[in-house]
N, C-alpha and C positions, 0 to 999 in steps of 0.2 A: 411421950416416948416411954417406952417400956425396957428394965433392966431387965436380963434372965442370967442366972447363976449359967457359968459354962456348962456345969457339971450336969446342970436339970437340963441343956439346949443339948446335950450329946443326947441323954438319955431319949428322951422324946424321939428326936433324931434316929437315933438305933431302933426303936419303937415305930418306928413307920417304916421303915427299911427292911425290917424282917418280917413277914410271913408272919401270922400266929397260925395259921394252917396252909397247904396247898393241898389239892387234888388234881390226878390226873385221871383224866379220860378212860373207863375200863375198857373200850375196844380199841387198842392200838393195835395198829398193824407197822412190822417194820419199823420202828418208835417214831412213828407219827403220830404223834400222840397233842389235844390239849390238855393244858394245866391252867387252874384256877386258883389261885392264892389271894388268900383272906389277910389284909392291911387293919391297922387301926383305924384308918381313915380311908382306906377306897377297896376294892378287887379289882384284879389284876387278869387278864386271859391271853395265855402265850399259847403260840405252835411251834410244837419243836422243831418242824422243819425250815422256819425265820425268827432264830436266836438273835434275841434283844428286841425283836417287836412286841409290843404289848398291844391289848386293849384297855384302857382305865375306866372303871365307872365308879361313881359314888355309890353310898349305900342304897340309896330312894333309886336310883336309876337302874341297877342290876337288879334289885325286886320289880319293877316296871319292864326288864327286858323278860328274867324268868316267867312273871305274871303273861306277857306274850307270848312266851314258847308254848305254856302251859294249856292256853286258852288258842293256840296257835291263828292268834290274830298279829302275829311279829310281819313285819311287811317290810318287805327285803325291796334295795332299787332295781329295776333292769338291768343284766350285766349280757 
């Protein structure tokens, strides 16, 4: 079992919880816009037009989706 100082479990806390950066998407139209926020521990990818949905990736896995866009081997399901 592991103690942590309250003080250090907010802090961390607050530290993952905010953004050290966001970007939004430069062609919006209408503010349909995505944003991409940078975590200490994950990114983040919202559409403004369904607030409160996220997508979460770890840091290795959003380099593995970018590396796909890049190489435009990303392979989307059937819809």
């Amino acid at each position: 079992m592991q103690i942590v100082d309250s003080g250090e479990s907010e802090m961390e806390e607050t530290r993952n919880n905010s953004p050290l950066w966001t970007r939004r998407s430069s062609r919006c139209q209408n503010d349909h816009c995505v944003d991409v926020s940078r975590y200490a521990t994950k990114i983040e990818v919202c559409n403004s037009t369904a607030p409160g949905t996220t997508v979460s990736f770890t840091e290795d896995s959003w380099r593995t989706f970018l590396r796909a866009l890049g190489n435009n081997t990303l392979q989307l399901p059937n819809t």
